[in-house]
N, C-alpha and C positions, 0 to 999 in steps of 0.2 A: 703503858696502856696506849690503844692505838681503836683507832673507830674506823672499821670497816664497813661496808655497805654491801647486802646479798639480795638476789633477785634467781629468779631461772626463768627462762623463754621456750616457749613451743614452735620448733621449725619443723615442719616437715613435706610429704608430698604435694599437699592440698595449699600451697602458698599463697601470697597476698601481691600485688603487684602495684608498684610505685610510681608515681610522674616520671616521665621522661619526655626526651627533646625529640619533638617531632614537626613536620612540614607542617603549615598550619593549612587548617581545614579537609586534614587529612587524619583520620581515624586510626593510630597505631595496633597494628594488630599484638597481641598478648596471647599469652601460653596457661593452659589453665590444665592441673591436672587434677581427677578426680579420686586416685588412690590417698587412704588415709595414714601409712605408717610416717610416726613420728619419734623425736628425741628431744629433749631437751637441753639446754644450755645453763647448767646452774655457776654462777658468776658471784665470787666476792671484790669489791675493786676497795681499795686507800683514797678518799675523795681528794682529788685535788693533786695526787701524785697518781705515777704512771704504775704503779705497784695494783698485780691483779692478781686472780686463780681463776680458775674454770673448770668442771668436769662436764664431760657430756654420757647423760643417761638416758634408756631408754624408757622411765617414767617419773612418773611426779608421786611420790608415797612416804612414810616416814621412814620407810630402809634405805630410801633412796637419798633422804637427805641428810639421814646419820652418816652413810657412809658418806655424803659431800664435806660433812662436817670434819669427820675423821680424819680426812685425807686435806682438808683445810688445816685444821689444828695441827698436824703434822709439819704441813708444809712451812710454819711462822718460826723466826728461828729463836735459840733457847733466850727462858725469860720475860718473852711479850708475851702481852696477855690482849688479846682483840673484843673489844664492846661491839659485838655485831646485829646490825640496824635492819631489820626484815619486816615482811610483812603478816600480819597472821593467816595467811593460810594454813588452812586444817592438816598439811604435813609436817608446816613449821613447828607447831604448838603440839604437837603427840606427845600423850607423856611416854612412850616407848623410846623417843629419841635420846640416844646418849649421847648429852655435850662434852667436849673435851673438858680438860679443866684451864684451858688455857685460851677458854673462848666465853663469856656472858653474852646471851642472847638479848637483845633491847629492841621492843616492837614497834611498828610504826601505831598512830593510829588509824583506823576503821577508812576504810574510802577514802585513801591519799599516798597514791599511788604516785603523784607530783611529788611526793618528797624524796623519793628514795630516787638518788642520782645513776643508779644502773639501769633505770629507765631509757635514759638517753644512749647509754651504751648500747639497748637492744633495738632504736631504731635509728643509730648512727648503722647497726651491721646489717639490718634491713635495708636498709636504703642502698647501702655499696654493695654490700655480698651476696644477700640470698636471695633477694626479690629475684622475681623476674628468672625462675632457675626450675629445671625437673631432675627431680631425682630417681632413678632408676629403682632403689631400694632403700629398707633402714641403711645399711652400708654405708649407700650413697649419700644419707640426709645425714649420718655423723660424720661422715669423712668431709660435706660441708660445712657441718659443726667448726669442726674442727679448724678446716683452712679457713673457713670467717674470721674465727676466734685468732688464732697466729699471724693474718693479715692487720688483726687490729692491734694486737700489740708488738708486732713490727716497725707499726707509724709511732716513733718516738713521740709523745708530747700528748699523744690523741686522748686518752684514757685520762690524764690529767686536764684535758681541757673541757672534755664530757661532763667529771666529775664534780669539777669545782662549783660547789655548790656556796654559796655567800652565808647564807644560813650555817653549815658547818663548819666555816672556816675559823669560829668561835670556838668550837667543842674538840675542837681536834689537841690532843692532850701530851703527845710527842710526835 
């Protein structure tokens, strides 16, 4: 049995823009675009180790998150069985969703979005990757899905240090 932690992020045209280092008393100019296509980042991480998944879709629905499921529960190799820690949005909780049998779903609760440690993974890649960025098309916003996501788990140790959450470092089971 192993406790994973799932989340998905909304990145797209219409992005958010982050502190940076600038002249002081001088007003950095920023990129701001007004088109809306987007994607999302749906993320399973291992708290506390560098062990992750990701898919990048183009929406947030329960087909959307069956097939993240599906393609998670695939991915675990034979044998584990993963307790995975979400939050209840109305996609998560569809009774349409078919879980693997190799996955139990365990919800956070209501308004605490501070516990689930994928939190910090979506603004560790805000902060490095996407802010501050225009995207030409959906294309463009997955394909930086995408180089966020393999940038981040490239940085050995990153994903593990994001995670490590002190609260689960009790519940964590193998």
């Amino acid at each position: 049995m192993q406790l994973w932690c799932q989340d998905e992020a909304r990145v797209g045209q219409k992005g958010r823009g982050t502190r940076v280092w600038f002249e002081r008393g001088v007003r950095p100019v920023g990129i701001i675009d007004r088109r809306y296509a987007s994607a999302w980042i749906y993320a399973a991480v291992r708290p506390g180790t560098d062990k992750a998944f990701a898919l990048v879709l183009t929406e947030t629905s329960a087909a959307a998150m069956a097939a993240f499921l599906q393609r998670f529960g695939a991915s675990l190799p034979e044998g584990v069985h993963v307790a995975l820690l979400l939050d209840g949005a109305g996609w998560h909780t569809a009774k349409d969703i078919a879980v693997p049998d190799n996955v139990s779903l365990v919800f956070l609760p209501p308004y605490s979005p501070d516990l689930n440690p994928v939190e910090r993974v979506w603004l560790y890649l805000r902060e490095r990757f996407i802010s501050h960025r225009l995207f030409a098309d959906l294309g463009a916003v997955i394909d930086g899905c995408c180089d966020a996501w393999n940038r981040l788990i490239d940085e050995r140790g990153r994903v593990a240090s994001l995670t490590d959450y002190a609260y689960l470092r009790s519940v964590r089971i193998s």
